[in-house]
N, C-alpha and C positions, 0 to 999 in steps of 0.2 A: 567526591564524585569525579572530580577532574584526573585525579590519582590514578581512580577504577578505571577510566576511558585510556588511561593511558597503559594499564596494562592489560585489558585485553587486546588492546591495538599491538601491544610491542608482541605479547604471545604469536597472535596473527603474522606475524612480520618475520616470524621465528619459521613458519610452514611455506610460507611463497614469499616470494620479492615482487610478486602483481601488485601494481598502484592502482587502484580502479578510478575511472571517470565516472561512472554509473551505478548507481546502487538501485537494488528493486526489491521489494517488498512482496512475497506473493501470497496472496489468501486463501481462503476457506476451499481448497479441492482443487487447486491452483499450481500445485507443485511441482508438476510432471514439465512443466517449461523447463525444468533446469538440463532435461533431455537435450535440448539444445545450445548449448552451452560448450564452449569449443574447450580445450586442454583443464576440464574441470581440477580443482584442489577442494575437496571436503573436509568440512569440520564441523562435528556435531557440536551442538551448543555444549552441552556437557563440558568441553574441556575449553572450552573460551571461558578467564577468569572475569567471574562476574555476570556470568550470560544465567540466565534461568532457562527451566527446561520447559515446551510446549506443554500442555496437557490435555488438549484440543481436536478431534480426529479431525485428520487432514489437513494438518500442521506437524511436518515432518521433523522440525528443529537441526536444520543443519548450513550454517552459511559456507555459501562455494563462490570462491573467487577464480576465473578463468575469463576469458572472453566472449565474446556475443556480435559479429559481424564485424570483428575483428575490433572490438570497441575491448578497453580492459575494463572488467564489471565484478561488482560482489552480490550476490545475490541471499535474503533470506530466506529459507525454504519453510517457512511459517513464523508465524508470531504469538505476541502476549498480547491477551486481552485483559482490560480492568476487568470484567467478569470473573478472571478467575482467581480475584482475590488480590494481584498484585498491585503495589503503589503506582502511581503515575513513573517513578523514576526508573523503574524495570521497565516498563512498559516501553520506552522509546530511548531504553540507554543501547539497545543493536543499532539506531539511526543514528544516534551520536557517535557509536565505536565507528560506522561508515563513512562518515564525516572527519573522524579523526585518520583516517585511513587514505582520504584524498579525496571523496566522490565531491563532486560541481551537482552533479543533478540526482535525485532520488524520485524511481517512477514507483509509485504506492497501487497497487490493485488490492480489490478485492471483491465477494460476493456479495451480491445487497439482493434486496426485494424489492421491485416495481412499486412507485406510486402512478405517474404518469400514466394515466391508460392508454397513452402510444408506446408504449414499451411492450415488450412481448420476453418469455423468458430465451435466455442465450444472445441478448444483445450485450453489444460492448458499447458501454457510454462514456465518454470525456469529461472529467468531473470539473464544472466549472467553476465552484464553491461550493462549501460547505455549512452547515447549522451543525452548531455543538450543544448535543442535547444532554452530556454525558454529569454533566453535574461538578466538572472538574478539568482542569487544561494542567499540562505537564509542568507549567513553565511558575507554578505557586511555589510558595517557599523562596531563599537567599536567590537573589540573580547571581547564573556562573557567568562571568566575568568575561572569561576566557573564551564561552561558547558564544554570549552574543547581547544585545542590548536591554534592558530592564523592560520597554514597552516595545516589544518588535511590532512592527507593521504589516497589517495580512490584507490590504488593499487586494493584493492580486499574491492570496495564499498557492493558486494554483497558477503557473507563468504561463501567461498567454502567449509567447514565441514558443513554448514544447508545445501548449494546446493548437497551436496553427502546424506544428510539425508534425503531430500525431493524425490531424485533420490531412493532412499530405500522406500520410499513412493508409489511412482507412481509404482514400479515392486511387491510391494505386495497384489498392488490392479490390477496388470495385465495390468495395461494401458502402455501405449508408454510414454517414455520418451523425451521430445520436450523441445531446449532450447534456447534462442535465447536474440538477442541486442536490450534492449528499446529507443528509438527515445523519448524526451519528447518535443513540443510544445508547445506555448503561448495559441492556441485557439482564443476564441469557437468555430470558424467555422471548420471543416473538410478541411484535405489538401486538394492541387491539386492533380493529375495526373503528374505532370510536376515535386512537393515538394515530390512524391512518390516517381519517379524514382531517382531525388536527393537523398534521405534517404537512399535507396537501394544503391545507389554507395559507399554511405560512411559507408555501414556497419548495418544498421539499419533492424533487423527481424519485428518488431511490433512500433505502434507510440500511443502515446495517448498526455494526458493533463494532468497528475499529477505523485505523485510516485517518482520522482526527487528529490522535495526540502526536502520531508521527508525521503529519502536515504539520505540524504548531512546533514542533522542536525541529523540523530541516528550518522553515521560514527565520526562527529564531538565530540558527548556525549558518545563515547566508543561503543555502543551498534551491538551487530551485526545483520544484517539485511538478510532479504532474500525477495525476491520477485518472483508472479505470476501475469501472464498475461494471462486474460480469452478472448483467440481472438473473438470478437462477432462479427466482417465484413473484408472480405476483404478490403483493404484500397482502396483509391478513383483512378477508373482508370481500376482496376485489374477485376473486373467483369461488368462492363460499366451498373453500376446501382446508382442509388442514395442513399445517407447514411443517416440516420436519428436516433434520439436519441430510437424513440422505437422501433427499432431492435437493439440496442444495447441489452436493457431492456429486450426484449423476448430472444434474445440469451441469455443470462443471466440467465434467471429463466429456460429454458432448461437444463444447468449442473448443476445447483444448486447444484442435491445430488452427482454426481461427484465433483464438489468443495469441499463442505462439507467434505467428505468421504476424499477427499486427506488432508485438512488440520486437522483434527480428528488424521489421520494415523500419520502424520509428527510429531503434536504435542508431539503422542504417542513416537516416537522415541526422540523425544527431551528430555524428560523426563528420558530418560535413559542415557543420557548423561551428564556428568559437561562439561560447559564450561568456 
């Protein structure tokens, strides 16, 4: 594994000489951010050795390294889900390549489904922990050595100094600050009604299908993480309607320039900070 991390890092290395500080993750109808991304360099997954290819609509599969409010950042323009078949070490070996690559901080988004019934669809939530319902965490099997410690520590999986930076974020753009507990799932199908009010007992604001394994291997690799959750439906149950993948996709491209806008701002603050 450590072999493979090192050669699609060196491939990468071969396309640009950008070191990124920031690595980000973008989900489910999410992609159109990379629009703002200053002297972009593209590379589709395809030829990064070792990279597997999306399968997912609206998971574009292409990491771009360029900048972002003058911040030097890598960006993945979709991801792998365990749903579609792949082992845990596909799944969040793009977060390790970005890690090997330079990033300090890794901001993970994605789209989820309201539990909270203060939630409304096209909010952006600060994800302040998570529940791993997935059946399985990245980090099983031989500890890599090299990546990080046997029993890592997820006290504060997600860093409460990005969470108070992002919270500076959303109040200089005037919007409402919304923060809440990610629920992660096996998938594909959409919960119950029944796995709703379950989640909701035990704590759970928002649910989706990814965003977990790759919290659990930056935490691992030292990196500190932050996460956003773009609510695109109430969850199954909650407005006794059916869920489907293109309303995810059009809620989606509805906040787009609110996304955008919030991770631009955040960036901007990050930049002013060592950590």
């Amino acid at each position: 594994m450590y072999k493979k991390l090192k050669e699609a890092a060196q491939y990468i290395k071969t396309v640009t000489n950008v070191i990124p500080r920031v690595g980000l993750v973008l989900g489910s109808g999410l992609g159109a951010f990379v629009e703002r991304i200053q002297n972009p360099i593209v590379i589709p997954y395809g030829k990064i050795p070792h990279f597997k290819q999306c399968t997912v609509e609206g998971h574009e599969g292409r990491l771009i390294l360029g900048t972002i409010a003058g911040v030097p950042c890598v960006v993945l323009q979709g991801r792998l889900h365990v749903y579609e078949g792949h082992p845990m070490e596909d799944i969040v070996f793009p977060t390790r390549v970005m890690a090997t690559l330079g990033i300090e901080i890794l901001i993970l988004t994605n789209a989820a489904g309201g539990i909270n019934q203060t939630f409304r669809p096209g909010d952006l939530v600060l994800m302040e922990d998570h529940i791993n319902l997935m059946g399985h965490n990245p980090l099983v099997g031989p500890n890599i050595t090299e990546l990080g410690p046997r029993f890592p520590d997820m006290t504060e999986a997600y860093a409460k100094d990005l969470r108070n930076i992002f919270q500076k974020a959303y109040l200089n753009l005037g919007r409402e600050i919304k923060k809440g507990i990610y629920a992660a799932l096996l998938g594909p199908t959409y919960e119950t009604p029944a796995e709703i009010r379950m989640l909701r007992i035990i704590g759970a604001d928002m649910v989706g299908m990814s965003t977990v394994p790759e919290a659990i291997a930056a935490n691992h690799l030292g990196l500190k993480v932050c996460g956003i959750s773009c609510i695109t439906n109430m969850a199954a149950g909650i407005e006794q309607r059916a869920l489907s993948h293109e309303d995810v996709k059009e809620m989606a491209a509805k906040v787009m320039e609110h996304f955008s806008n919030l991770l631009c701002e955040g960036i901007t603050l990050i930049k002013e900070q060592k950590f």
